[in-house]
C-alpha positions in Angstrom: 22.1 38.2 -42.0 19.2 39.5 -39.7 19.9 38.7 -36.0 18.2 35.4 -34.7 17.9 33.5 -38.6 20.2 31.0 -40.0 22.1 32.0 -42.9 22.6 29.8 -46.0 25.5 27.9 -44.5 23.8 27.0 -41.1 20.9 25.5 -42.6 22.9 23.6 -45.8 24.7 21.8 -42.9 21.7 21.5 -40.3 19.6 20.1 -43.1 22.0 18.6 -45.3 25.4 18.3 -43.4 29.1 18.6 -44.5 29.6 20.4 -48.3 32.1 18.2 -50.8 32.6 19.7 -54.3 34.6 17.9 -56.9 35.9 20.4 -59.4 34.8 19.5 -63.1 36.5 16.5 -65.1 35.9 14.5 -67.8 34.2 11.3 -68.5 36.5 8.9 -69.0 34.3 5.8 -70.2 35.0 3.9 -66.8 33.9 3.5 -63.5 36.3 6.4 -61.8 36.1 7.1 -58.3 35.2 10.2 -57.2 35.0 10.5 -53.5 36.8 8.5 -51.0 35.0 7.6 -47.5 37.6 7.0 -45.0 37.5 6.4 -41.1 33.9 4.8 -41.1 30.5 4.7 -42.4 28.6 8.4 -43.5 25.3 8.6 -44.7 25.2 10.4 -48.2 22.3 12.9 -47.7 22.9 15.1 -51.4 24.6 14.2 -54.9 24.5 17.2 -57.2 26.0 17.3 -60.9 26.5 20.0 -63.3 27.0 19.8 -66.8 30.2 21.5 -68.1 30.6 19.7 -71.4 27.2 18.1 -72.7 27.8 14.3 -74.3 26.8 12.0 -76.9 25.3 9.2 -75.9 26.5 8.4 -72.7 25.1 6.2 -69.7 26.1 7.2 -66.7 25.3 6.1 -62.7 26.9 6.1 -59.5 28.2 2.8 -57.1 29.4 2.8 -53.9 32.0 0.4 -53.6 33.0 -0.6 -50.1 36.6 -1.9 -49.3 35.1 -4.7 -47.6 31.7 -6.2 -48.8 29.8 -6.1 -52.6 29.5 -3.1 -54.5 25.8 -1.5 -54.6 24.3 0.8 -57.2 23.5 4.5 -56.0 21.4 4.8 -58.8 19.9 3.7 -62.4 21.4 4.6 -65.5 20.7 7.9 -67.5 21.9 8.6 -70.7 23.0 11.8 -70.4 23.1 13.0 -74.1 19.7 15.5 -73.5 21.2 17.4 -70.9 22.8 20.9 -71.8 25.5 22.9 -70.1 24.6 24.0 -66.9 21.6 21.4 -66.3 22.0 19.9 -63.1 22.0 15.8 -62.3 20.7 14.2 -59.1 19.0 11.1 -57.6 16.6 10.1 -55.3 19.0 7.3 -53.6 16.8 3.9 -54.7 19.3 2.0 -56.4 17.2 1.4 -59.5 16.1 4.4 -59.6 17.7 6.4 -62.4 19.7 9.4 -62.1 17.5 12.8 -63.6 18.4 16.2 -65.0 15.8 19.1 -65.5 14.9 18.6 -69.1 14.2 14.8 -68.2 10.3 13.9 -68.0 10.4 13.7 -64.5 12.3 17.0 -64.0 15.1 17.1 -60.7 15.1 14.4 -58.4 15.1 14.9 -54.5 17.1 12.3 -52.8 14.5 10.7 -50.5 15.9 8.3 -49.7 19.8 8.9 -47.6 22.3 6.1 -48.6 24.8 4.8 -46.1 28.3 4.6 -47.9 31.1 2.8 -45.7 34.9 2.5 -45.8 36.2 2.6 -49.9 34.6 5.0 -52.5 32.0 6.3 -54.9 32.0 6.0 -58.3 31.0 7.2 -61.2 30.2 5.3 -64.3 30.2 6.8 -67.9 29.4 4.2 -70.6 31.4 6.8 -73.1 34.8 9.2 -72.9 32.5 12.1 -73.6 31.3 15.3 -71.7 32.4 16.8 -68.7 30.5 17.2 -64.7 31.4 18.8 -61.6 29.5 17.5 -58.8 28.5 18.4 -55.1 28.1 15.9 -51.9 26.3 16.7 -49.0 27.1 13.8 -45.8 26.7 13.1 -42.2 29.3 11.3 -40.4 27.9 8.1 -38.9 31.1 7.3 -37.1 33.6 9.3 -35.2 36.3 10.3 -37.4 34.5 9.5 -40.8 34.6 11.9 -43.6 34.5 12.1 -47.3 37.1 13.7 -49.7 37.8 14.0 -53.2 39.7 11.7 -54.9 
């Protein structure tokens, strides 16, 4: 690193916040939560998949489901059957807004908009057992003691 610049790891959480990865695992045709939020509300500034295993037809999106209050969409469906192993997933954090991956039309989506996830979990939602994802959160505590972990 050359004296006076931020390496990698001080800009990824000056930009983006704290680093989550949830090791690969495979769709199980469910909503399955992923990440746990526990100790208060963060704001959800990154949501990054891989593709391990590409699918069949499979429509897949995220929710955030609170332990108090009504479940929101994180994003729109995306049927995830075009995407090859190693493209990568995202959103842009409109809840209608569908999820992307690089061969889509609209290529990668930046998440533009930051969602504010509260006490409970995100999901994810697979319309089909097929194909396997890892995925990567970036979050900034909004309370003291708040955090996100895999579930």
């Amino acid at each position: 690193m050359v004296e006076g610049y931020l390496d990698g790891v001080q800009l990824r959480k000056l930009l983006l916040g704290i680093y989550l990865k949830r090791p690969t695992a495979a769709h199980v045709g469910a909503t399955t939560p992923y990440f746990t939020i526990v100790g208060g509300s963060v704001l959800l500034t990154s949501l990054v998949g891989t593709v391990v295993t590409a699918s069949g037809a499979n429509a897949c999106s995220w929710v955030a489901n609170p332990t108090l209050g009504t479940a929101q969409s994180v994003c729109g469906n995306l049927d995830i059957n075009p995407a090859l192993v190693g493209d990568s997933l995202t959103i842009t954090g409109v809840g209608n807004a569908a999820m992307t991956y690089n061969g889509s039309a609209t290529g990668l989506a930046v998440m533009t908009t930051k969602v504010v996830l509260n006490i409970g979990n995100l999901a994810f939602i697979a319309a089909a057992g097929d194909g396997s994802t890892s995925w990567v959160v970036t979050y900034i505590p909004l309370d003291d003691g708040a955090y996100m972990a895999v579930v």
